[in-house]
N, C-alpha and C positions, 0 to 999 in steps of 0.2 A: 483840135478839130473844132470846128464852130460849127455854131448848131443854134437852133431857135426854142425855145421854155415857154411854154404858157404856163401860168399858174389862174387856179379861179376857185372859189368857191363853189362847194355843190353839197349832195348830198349824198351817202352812201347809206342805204336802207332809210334808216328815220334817224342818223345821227347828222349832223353836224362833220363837213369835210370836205378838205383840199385834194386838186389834183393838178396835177404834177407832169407836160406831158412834150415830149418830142415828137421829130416823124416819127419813131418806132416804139416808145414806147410809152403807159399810160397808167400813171401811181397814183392811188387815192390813198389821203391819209387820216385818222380818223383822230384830229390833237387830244378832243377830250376824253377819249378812250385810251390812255397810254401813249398816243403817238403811232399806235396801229399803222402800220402797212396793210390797207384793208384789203386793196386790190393790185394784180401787177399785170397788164396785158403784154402782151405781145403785137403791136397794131399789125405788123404784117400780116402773120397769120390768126390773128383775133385770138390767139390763144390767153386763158388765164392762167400762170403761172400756181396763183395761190388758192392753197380749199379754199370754199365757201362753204358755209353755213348754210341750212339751209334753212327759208323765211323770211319773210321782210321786215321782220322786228330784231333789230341787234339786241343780241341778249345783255343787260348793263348787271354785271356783279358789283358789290361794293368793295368798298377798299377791304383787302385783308380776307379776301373770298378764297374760297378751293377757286384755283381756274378752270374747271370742268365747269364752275358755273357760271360764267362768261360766255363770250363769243370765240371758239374755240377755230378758229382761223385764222388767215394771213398771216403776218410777220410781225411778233412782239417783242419789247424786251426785256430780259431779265437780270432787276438787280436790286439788293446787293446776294441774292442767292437766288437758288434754282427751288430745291426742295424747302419745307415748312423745318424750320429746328431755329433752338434758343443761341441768340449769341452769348459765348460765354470768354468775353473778356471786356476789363472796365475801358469806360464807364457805364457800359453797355450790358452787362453781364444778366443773364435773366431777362432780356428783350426780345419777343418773339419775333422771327422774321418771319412774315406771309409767305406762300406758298407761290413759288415761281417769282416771289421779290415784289420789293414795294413799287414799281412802276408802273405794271403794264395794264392795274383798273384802274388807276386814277386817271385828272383831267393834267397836260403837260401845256404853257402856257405857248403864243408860238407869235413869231414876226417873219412877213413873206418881204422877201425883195426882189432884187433882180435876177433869176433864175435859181433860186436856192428859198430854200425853206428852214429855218431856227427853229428846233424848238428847247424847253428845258422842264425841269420840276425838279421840284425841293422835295427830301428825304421827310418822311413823315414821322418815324421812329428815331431814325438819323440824321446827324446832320452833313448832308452833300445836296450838291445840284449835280445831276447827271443831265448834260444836254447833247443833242446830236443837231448837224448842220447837214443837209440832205439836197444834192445836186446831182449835175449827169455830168460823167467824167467824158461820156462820148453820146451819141443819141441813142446807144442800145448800151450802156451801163447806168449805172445810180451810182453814187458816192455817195457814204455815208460816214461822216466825220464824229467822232465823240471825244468828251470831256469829263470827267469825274471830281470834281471839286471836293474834297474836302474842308468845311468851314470852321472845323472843330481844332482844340488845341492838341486833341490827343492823333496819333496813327487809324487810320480806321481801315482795318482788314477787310476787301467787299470785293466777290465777282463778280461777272461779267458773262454772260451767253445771249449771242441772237437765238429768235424762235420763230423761223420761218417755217410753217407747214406748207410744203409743195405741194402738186397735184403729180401723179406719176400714175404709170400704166405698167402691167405686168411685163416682168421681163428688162423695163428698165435699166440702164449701166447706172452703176454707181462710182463716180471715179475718184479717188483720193491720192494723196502724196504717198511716197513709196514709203516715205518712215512710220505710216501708222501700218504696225504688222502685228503690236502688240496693242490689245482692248483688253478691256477687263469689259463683264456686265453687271448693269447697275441695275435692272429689273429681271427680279426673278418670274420664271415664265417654264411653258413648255417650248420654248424655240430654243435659249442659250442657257439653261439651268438655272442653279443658283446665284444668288446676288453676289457681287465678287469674285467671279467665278475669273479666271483666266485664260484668253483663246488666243489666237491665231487669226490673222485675215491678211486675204480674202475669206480662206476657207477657214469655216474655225469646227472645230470637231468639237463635242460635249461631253462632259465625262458620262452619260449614258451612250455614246458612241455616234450619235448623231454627225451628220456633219450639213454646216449649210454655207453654201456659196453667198457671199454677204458683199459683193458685187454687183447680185441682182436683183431686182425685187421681187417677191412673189407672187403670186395670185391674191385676191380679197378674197376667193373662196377657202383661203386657209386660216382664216379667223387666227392670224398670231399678230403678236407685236413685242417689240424688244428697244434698249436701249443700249448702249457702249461705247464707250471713253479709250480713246486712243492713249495709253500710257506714258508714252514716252511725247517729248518735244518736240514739235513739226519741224522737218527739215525744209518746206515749203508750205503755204499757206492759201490752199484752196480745198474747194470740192464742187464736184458737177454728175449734175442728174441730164440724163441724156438717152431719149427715146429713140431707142433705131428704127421704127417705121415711117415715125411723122420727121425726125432728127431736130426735132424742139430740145433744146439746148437749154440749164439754168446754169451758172457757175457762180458761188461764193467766191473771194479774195481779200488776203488779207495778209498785214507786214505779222510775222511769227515772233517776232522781238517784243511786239505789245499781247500780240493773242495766241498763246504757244501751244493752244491744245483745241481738242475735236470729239463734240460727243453725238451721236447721230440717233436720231431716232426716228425708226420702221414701224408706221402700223400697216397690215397688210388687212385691214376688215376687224381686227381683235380689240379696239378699242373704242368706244360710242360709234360701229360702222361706218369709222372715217376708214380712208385708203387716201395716205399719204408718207412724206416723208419729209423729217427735219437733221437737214445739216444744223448742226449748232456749235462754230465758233466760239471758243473761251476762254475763258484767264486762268482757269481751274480747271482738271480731268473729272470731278465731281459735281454730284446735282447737290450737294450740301455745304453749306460753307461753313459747318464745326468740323467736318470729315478733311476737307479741303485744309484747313487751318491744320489738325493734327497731321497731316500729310506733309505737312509744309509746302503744300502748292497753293497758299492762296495771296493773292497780292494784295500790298497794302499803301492805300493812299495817305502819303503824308500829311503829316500836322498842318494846317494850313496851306495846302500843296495840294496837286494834280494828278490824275494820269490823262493820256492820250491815247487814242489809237482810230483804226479807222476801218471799213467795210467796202468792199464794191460787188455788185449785184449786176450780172451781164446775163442776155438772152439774145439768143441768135440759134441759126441753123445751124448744122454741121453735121458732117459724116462720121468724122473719128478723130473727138476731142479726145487730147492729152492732158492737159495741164491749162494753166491759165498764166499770161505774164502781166508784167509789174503796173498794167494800162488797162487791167483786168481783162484785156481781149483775150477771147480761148481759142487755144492753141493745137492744131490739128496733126495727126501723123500725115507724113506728105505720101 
């Protein structure tokens, strides 16, 4: 499909940033902040896809911060882990990895061309370049290309999770592939119990008997929030947030050969009085990459070698999405 890209310079709050923009849709990226997806419109219906913060000062954490003390929006990414824990294999052994991974406070360096945007950054503890190459696959998707370099002579064992925080409204669909039935939770809470706990979904019942439809989202006024990891390997590689009043449409997409798991996470008002929700795409069913590693789910980029994989980010209308196909267009019961 062809289609017309501006790219320009601008600014988003008081940092420094690109946007990114067709007739439908309108990306700010924020390079020296991680590579931030700061903002994602909708131009049709002016909708913002992604929380914002609220203020006109980006909050700048340092490298190696809690990311609560950051700017705790848009779509960031995380690598070479999700949660803070030591790597414990050489030459690396006793190396702390940051909270949420060494990426998403630093500055990533970036080159604009002809409707696509580069950017990269070098591992600070580590030695890789993780870069992403960020385009429209159509005027209402983004493609989002990555590369994981390895520079080292050794294997380096390292996740992988997008961290998009949506904007959603109660009631909300939640829509996933049919093979995630089985989650485990990774935050102990009063919504899904215990950490590790094992459910069911859609509906997952809790061993105090509870049971919560986890299709849909609930009210802010229930002050919960939860997180959970799809256990098993995707047998398809999406997810979509989908408002049946307004039928603003988000859908995730992605090849499951490179990103074979899914961990989602729900705040409904119970966390810094955000109300949002993050699909997160990943190479791991865990936020830890020692946990991942003793699981034997975690991927490992070879000695001087690569991995690949890739993202597509589509917004549209719709009345009753199903799925999303291989062109990231989402895909409707007729």
């Amino acid at each position: 499909m062809n289609h017309t890209v501006r790219i320009a310079a601008a600014l988003y709050k008081d940092v420094r940033s690109l946007v990114m923009e067709t007739e439908l849709l309108r990306v700010t990226i924020a390079p020296e902040f991680g590579s931030k997806i700061a903002s994602l419109v909708h131009k049709r219906t002016g909708y913002e896809c992604l929380y914002q913060l609220p203020g006109k000062e980006f909050r700048k954490a340092g490298y190696g911060a809690p990311y609560g003390e950051g700017e705790v929006s848009g779509f960031d990414e995380m690598f070479p882990t999700i949660s803070e824990c030591y790597c414990d294999v050489a030459p690396w052994k006793g190396t702390l990895m940051p909270d949420h991974g060494e990426v998403w406070g630093i500055p990533w360096k970036y080159e604009v061309s002809a409707g696509s945007v580069r950017l990269w950054v070098h591992g600070v503890r580590f030695p890789y370049v993780l870069s992403k190459q960020i385009s429209f696959a159509a005027p209402n998707t983004l493609l989002l290309q990555y590369r994981a370099e390895n520079t080292s002579a050794y294997p380096f064992p390292a996740m992988w999770a997008a961290h998009p925080l949506f904007n959603t409204t109660q009631g909300s669909r939640i829509i996933l592939p049919k093979s995630v039935h089985n989650i485990m939770n990774t935050v102990p809470g009063p919504a899904l119990g215990e950490y590790g706990a094992s459910l069911d979904y859609p509906l997952a019942r809790t061993a105090e008997g509870r049971e919560w439809d986890l299709s849909r989202v609930g009210p802010e006024q229930g002050r919960l929030f939860f997180k959970y990891f799809s256990m098993d390997k995707l047998d398809a590689g999406f997810a979509i947030l989908h408002d049946l009043k307004s039928r603003e449409t988000v859908a995730m997409s992605w090849p499951v050969e490179q990103v074979s798991y899914l961990g989602m996470w729900v705040n409904e008002g119970g966390w810094a009085d955000q109300y949002n929700v993050a699909p997160e795409p990943c190479t791991a069913p865990f936020d830890r990459w020692d946990v991942a590693r003793l699981w034997g789910r975690l991927p490992v980029v070879p000695a001087f070698g690569y991995l690949q994989w890739q993202l597509r980010l589509t917004v549209d209308l719709a009345s009753d999405p199903c799925g999303v196909d291989q062109n990231g267009a989402i895909e409707q019961r007729a």
